[in-house]
C-alpha positions as CSV (number, residue, x, y, z in Angstrom):
1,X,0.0,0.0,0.0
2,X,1.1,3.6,-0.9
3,X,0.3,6.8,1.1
4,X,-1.9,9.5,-0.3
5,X,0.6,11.5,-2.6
6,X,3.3,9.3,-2.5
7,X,4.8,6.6,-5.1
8,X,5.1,3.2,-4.3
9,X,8.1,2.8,-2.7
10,X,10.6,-0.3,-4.0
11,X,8.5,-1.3,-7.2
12,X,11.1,-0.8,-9.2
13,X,14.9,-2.7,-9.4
14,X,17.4,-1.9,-11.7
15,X,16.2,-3.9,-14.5
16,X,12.8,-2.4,-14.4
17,X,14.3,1.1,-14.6
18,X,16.0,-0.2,-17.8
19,X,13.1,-1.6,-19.2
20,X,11.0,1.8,-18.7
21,X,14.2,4.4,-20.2
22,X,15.1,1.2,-23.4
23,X,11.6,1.3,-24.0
24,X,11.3,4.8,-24.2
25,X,14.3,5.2,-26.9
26,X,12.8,2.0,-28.6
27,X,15.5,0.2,-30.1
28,X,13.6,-1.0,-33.3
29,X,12.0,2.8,-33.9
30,X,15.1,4.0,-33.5
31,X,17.1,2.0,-35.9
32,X,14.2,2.4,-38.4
33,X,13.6,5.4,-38.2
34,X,16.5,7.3,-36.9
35,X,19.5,5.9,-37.5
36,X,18.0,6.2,-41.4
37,X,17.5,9.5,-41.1
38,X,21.3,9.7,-40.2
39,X,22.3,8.2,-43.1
40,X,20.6,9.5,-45.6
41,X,20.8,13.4,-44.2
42,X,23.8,13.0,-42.1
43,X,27.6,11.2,-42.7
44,X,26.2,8.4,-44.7
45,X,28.0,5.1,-43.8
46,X,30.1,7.2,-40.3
47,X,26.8,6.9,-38.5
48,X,27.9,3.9,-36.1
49,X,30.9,6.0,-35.1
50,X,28.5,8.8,-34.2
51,X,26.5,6.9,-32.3
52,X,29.4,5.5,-30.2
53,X,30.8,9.7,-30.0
54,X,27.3,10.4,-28.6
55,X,27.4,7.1,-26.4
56,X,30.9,8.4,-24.8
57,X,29.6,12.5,-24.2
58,X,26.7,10.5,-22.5
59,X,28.9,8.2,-20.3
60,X,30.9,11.3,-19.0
61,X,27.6,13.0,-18.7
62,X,26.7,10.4,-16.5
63,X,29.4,9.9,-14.5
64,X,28.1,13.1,-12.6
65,X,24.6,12.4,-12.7
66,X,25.3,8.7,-11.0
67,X,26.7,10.5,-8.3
68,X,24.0,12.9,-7.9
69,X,21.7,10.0,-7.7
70,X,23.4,8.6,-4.9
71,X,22.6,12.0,-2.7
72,X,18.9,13.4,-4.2
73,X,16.1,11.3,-5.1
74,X,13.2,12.9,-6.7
75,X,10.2,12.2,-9.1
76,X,11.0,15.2,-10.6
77,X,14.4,14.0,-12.4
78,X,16.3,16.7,-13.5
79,X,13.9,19.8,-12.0
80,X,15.0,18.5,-9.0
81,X,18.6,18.1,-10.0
82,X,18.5,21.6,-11.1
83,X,16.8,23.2,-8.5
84,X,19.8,21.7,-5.9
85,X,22.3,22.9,-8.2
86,X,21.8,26.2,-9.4
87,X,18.7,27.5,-7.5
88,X,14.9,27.1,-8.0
89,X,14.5,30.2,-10.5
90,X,16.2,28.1,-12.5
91,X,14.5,24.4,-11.7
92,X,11.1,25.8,-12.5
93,X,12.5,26.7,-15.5
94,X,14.0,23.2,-16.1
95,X,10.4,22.2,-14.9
96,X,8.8,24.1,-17.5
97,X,11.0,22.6,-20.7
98,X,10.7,19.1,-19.4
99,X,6.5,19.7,-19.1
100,X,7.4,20.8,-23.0
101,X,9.4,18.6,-24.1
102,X,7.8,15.2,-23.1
103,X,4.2,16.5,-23.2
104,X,4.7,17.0,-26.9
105,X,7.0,13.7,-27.4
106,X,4.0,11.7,-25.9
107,X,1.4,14.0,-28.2
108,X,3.8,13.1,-31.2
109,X,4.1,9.6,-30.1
110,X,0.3,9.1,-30.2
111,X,0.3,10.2,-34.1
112,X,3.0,7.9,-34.7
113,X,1.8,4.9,-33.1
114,X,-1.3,5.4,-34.6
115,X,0.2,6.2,-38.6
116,X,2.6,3.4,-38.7
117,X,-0.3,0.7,-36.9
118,X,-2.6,1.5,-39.9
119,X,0.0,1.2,-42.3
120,X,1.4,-1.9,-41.0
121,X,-2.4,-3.0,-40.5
122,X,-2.7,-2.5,-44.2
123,X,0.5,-3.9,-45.8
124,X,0.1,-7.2,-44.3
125,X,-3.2,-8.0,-43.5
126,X,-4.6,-5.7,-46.4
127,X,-7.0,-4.2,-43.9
128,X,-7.8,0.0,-44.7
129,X,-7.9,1.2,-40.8
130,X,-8.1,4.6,-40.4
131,X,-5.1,6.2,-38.0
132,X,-7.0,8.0,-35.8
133,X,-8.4,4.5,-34.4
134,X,-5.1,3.0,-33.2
135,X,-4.1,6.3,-32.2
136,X,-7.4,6.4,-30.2
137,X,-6.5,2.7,-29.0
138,X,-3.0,3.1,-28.1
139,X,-4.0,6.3,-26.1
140,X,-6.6,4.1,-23.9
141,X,-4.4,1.3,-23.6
142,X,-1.6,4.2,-21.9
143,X,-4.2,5.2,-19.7
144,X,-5.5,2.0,-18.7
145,X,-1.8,0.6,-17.9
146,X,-0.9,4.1,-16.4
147,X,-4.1,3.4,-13.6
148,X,-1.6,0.1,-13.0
149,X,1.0,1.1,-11.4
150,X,5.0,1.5,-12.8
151,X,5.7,-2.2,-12.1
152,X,3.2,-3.3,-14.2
153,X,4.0,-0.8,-17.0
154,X,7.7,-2.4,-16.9
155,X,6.5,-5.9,-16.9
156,X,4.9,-4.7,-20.4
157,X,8.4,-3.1,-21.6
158,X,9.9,-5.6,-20.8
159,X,8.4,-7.6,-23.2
160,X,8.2,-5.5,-26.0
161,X,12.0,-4.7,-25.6
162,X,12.7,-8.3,-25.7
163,X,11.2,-8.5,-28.9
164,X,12.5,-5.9,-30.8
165,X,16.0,-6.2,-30.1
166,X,15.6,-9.7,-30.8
167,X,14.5,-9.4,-34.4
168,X,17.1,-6.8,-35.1
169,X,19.9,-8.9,-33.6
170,X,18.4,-11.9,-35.8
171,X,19.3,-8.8,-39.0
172,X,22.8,-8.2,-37.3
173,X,23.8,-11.6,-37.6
174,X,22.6,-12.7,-41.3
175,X,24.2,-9.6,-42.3
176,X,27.4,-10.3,-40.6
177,X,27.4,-14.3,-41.9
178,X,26.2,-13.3,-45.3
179,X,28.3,-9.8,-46.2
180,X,30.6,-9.1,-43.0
181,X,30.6,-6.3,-41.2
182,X,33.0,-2.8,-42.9
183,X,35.5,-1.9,-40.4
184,X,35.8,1.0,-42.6
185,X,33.2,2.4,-41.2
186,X,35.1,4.0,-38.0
187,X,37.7,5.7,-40.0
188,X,37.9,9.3,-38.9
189,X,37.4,10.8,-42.5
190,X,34.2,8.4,-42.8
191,X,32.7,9.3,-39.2
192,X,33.5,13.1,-39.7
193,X,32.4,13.1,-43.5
194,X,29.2,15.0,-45.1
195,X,26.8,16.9,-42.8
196,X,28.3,15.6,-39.2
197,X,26.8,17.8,-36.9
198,X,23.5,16.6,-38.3
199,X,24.5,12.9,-38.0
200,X,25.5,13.6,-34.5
201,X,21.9,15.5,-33.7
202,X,19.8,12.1,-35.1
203,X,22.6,10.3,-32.4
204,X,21.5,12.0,-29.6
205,X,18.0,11.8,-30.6
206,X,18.6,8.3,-30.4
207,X,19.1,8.5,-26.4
208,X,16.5,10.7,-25.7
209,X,14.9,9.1,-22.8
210,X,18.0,8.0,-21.1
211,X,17.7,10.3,-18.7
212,X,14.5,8.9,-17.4
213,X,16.0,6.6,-14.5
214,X,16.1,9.9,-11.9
215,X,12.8,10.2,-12.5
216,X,11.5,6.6,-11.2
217,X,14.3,7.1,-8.6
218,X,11.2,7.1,-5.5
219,X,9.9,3.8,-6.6
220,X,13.1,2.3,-7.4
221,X,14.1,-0.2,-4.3
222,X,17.7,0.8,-3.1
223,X,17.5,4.2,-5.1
224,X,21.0,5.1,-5.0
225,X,22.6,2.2,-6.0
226,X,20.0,1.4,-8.6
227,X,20.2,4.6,-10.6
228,X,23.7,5.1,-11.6
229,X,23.6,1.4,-12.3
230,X,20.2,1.7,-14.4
231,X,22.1,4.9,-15.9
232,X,24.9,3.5,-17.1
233,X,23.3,0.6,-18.7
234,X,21.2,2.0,-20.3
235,X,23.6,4.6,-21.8
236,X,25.8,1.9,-22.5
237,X,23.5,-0.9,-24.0
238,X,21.9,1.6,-26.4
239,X,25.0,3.2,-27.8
240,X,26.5,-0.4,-28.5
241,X,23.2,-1.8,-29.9
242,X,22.5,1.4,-32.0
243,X,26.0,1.3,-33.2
244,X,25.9,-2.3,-33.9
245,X,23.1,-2.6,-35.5
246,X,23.8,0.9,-37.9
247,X,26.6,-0.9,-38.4
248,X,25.4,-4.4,-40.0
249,X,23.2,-1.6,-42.1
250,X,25.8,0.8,-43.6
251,X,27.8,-2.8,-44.4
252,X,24.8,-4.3,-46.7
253,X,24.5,-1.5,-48.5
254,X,28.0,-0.6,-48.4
255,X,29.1,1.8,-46.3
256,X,30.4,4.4,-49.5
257,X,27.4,4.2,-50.6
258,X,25.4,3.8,-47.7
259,X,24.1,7.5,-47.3
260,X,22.9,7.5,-51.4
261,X,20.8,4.3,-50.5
262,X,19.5,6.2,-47.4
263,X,18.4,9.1,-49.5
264,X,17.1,6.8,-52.3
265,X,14.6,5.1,-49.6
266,X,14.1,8.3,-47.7
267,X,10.4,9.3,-49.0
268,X,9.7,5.5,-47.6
269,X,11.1,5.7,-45.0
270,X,11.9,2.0,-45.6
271,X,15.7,1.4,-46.1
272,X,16.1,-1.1,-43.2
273,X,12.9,-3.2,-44.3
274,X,14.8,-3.1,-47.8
275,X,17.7,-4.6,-46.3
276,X,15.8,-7.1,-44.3
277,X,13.7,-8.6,-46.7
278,X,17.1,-9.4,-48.9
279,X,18.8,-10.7,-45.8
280,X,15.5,-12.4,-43.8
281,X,12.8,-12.5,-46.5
282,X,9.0,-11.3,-46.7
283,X,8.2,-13.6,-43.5
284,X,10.3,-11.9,-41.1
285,X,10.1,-8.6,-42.3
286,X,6.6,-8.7,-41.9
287,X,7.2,-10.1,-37.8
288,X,9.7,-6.6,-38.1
289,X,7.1,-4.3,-39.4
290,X,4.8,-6.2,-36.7
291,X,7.1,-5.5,-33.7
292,X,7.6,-2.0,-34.9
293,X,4.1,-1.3,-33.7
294,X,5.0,-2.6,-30.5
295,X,7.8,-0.8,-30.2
296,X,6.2,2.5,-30.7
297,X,3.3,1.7,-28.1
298,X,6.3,0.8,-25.9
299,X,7.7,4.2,-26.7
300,X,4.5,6.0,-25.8
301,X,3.8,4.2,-23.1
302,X,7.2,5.0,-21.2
303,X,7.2,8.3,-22.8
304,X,4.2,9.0,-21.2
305,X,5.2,7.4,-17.2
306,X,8.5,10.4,-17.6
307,X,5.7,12.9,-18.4
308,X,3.4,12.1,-15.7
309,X,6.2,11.8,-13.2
310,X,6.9,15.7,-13.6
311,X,3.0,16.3,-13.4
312,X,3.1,14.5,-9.9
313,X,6.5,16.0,-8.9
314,X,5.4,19.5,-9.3
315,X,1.6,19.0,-8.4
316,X,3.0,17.5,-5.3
317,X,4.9,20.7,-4.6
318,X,1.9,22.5,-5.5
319,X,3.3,24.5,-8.0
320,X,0.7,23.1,-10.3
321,X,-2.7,22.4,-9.1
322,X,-2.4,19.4,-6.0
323,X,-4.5,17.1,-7.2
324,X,-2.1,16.3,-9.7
325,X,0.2,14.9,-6.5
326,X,-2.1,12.4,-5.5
327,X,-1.9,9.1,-6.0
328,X,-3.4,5.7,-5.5
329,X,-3.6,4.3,-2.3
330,X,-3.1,0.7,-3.5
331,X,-0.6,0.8,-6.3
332,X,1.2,4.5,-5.4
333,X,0.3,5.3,-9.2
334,X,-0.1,8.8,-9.9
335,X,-3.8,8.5,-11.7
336,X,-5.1,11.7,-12.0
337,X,-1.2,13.1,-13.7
338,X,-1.5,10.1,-16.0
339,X,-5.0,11.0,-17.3
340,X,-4.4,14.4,-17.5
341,X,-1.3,13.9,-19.1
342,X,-2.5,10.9,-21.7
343,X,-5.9,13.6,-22.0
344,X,-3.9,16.2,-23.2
345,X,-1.5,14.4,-25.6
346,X,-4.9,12.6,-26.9
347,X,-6.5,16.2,-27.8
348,X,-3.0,17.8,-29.3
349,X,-3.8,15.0,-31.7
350,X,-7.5,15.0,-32.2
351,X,-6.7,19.2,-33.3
352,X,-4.5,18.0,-35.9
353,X,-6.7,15.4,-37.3
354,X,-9.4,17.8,-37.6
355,X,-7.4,20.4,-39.1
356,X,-6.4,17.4,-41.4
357,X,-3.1,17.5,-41.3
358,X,-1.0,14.7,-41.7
359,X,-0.4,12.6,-38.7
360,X,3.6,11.9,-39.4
361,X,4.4,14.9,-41.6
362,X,2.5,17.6,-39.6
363,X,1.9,16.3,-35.8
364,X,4.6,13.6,-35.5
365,X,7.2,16.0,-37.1
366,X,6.2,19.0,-35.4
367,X,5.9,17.4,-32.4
368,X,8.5,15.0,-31.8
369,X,11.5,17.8,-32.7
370,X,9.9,20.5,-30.1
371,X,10.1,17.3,-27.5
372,X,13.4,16.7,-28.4
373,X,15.1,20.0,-28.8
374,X,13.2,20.3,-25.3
375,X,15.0,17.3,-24.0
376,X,18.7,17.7,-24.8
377,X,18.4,21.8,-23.5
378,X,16.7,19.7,-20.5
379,X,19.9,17.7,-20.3
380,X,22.5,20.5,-21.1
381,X,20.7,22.4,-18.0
382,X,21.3,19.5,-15.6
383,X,24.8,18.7,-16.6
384,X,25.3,22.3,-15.7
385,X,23.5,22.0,-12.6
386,X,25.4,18.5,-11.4
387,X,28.4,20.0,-11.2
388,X,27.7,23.3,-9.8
389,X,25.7,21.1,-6.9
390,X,29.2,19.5,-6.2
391,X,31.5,22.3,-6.2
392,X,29.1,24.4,-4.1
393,X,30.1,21.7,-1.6
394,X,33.4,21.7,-2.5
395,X,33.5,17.4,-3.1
396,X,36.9,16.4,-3.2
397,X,36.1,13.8,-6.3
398,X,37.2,16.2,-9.1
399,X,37.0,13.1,-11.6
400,X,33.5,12.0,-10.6
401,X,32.1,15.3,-9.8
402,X,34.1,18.1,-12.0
403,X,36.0,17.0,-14.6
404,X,33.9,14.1,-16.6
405,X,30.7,15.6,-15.8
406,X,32.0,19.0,-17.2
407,X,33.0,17.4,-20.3
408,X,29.8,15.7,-21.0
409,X,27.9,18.8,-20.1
410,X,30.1,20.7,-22.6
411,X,28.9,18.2,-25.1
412,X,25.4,18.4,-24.6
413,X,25.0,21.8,-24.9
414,X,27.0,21.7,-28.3
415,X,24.4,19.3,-29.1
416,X,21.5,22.0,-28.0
417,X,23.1,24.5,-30.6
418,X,23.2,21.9,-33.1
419,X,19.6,21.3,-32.3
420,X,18.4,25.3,-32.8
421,X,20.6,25.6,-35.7
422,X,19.4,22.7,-37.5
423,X,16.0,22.3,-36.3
424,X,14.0,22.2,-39.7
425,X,15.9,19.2,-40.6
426,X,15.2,17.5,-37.1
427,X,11.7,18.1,-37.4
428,X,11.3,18.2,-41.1
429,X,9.0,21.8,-40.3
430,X,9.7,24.9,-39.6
431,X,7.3,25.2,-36.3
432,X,8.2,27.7,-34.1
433,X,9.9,25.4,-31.5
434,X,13.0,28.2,-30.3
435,X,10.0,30.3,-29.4
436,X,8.7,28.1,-27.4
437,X,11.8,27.3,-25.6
438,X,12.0,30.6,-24.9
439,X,8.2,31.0,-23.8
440,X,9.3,28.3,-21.4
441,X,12.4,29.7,-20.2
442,X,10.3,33.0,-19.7
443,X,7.5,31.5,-17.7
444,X,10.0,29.1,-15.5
445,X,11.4,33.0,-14.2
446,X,8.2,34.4,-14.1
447,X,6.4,31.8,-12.0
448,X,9.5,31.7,-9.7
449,X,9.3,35.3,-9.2
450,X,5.2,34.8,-8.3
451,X,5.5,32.5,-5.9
452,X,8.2,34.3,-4.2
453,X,6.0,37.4,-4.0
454,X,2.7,35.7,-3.5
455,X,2.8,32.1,-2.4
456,X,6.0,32.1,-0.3
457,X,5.5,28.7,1.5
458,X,5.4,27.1,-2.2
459,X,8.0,28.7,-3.0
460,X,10.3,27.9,0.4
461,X,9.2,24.2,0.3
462,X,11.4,23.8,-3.6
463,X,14.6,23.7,-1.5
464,X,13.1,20.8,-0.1
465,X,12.7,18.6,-2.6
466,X,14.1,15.2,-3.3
467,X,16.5,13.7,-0.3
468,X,19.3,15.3,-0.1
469,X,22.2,13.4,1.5
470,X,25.4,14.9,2.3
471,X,28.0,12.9,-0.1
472,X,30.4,10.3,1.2
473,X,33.5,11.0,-0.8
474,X,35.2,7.5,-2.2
């Protein structure tokens, strides 16, 4: 049993967190979609290196953050991060990009699920399902599962992940037996070649949702040992599997002329089912095209638990309304945070079908680049933030605390200039996403500045959140 307002306390080990952040990036997604879009727009056959560059900058990254999680625990992830390290002006900002950011990932998410299950529907049963239904489904079936509980939610990730790294590990292998893998590949002037610093951005894009593991740190059992153990797994296990697997892809096609075969199947959006049904045939593509369903749903579904956690986190604090902080008294699951969440990603998308707009062009596109853009400033803010919390208190573990930290928070705001700079090509549209960073960053100083002046006790009660542990230097 849970108490009124709080999570369920040790639902969660370290593989469960794993489950809930893998499922989020979704592997099979990822490769089909992303790691294409690297190709083909990006440094053609370098992209494996880039994902292993991003993978590295991420480690670092996380070096800091592991340690962070050993001393502040919070469902509010990185607003709480940021509000212990560089004040609570600037963590209700942080709070205000991460409401953007995954709020339009999970309304993104709904139009994708629901455009690739129609199409999927339709290429191999031959049935004409219109993608507002699955999009309807998929966003029932999140709500339903979110009334659950987080353990059950992983139990359902679990599976899905399973699944979809299997079948692309089944691609791996026929392509290494049958054509060998390029070593070529990881040569400096291949990795660095053509449009890098958009390859790179499609990278990181890859491992948004990494950073999910501080926020299930409250119903994680053993919370500081599980999250920088659940953070560097995951970190490591997708940069290896993304760069493995865009690795077995830029070798079938070759990789000097893997980013021509990426453009050639770019309006398709189908180069890695081309490669799979020369290497695995029509049945298994089909069981790939299949699990590619899943793996979005799975995608939502996490997606959607990292959204709702920063619902509860700052309804709790009573920055937002309270009643978002309350939470089942049997399963600790934040209900009414993952209906109102789920509620609003469901109308974002029911406006853009009525508007008629395409669901993957318009809402997906639109969408998915403010969430991600969102994101990585998200994580740029934090790695800031991690290491101004340690020198404040002057920890003697430069390496841990300074140093790696610094370079990985270095990195990711690189990456958050690539982002702005390139934005149209992230989100194939020009919507106004910089503005709303801004309109975020705005309101995060303007609310702060409120509830200074006029709700003083809310305001006070942000430098309590999270446990905050004095460090035990090692």
């Amino acid at each position: 049993m849970a108490e009124p307002g709080s999570l369920r306390r040790d639902a969660l080990g370290t593989p469960g967190v794993v489950f809930l952040v893998l499922a989020a990036v979704a592997p099979l997604t990822g490769i089909v979609v992303i790691a294409s879009l690297g190709i083909a727009l990006g440094n053609g056959g370098g992209m494996p290196g880039a994902f292993l560059l991003s993978a590295v900058i991420l480690v670092l990254f996380g070096v800091g953050y592991a340690q962070m999680s050993k001393v502040v625990t919070g469902a509010g992830g990185f607003y709480v991060y940021v509000t212990k390290g560089l004040g609570r002006p600037l963590g209700l900002v942080a709070a205000l990009i991460a409401l953007l950011g995954y709020n339009c990932f999970v309304a993104g998410a709904v139009g994708t699920s629901g455009f690739f299950t129609a199409n999927v529907v339709e290429q191999v049963f031959g049935w004409h399902t219109p993608w507002q239904l699955w999009s309807l489904l998929s966003a029932v079936a999140v709500f339903a599962l979110g009334r659950r509980g987080v353990d059950v939610s992983a139990k359902v990730l679990g599976v899905s992940l399973v699944l979809e790294v299997s079948i692309l590990l089944v691609l791996d292998v026929a392509v290494a037996v049958r054509t060998g893998l390029d070593g070529h590949a990881f040569a400096p002037g291949v990795v660095f070649s053509g449009s890098v610093g958009i390859a790179f951005l499609f990278a990181f894009n890859a491992f948004v949702g990494f950073e999910a593991t501080g926020l299930f740190s409250e119903e994680a059992r053993n919370p500081h040992r599980t999250i920088s153990r659940a953070t560097y797994t995951a970190i490591t296990l997708i940069g290896v599997f993304a760069a493995f697997t865009t690795w077995a892809v830029v070798s079938a096609t070759g990789v000097a002329q893997a980013g021509q075969a990426g453009q050639d199947h770019l309006a398709a959006g189908d180069l890695v089912f081309s490669i799979s049904r020369t290497y695995l045939g029509s049945f298994l593509t089909d069981v790939m095209m299949l699990l590619l369903v899943v793996s979005l749903f799975a995608a939502l579904l996490a997606l959607h638990n990292s959204a709702t956690r920063y619902l509860f986190a700052l309804g709790r604090a009573r920055v937002l309304p309270a009643v978002l902080g309350r939470t089942n008294a049997s399963n600790g699951a934040p209900y009414l945070a993952s209906g109102t969440q789920i509620g609003f990603a469901a109308l974002i998308a029911a406006v853009y079908a009525l508007a008629g707009l395409d669901p993957l062009a318009d809402l997906t596109a639109s969408m998915t680049g403010i969430g991600t853009l969102g994101v990585i400033a998200l994580q740029a803010l934090a790695g800031v933030a991690v290491v101004a919390y340690f020198r404040k208190r002057r920890d003697p573990r430069l390496w841990r605390t300074a140093v790696a930290p610094g370079l990985g928070g270095l990195g990711l705001v690189a990456v958050t200039v690539l982002a702005i700079v390139n934005f149209p090509t992230l989100a194939g549209s020009a919507a106004p996403a910089i503005a709303l960073l801004v309109v975020a960053v705005a309101a995060g100083l303007g609310l702060a500045a409120w509830l200074r002046r006029r709700r003083p006790d809310v305001y006070a009660g942000l430098e309590a959140l999270g446990v905050d542990a004095e460090p035990v230097p090692r």
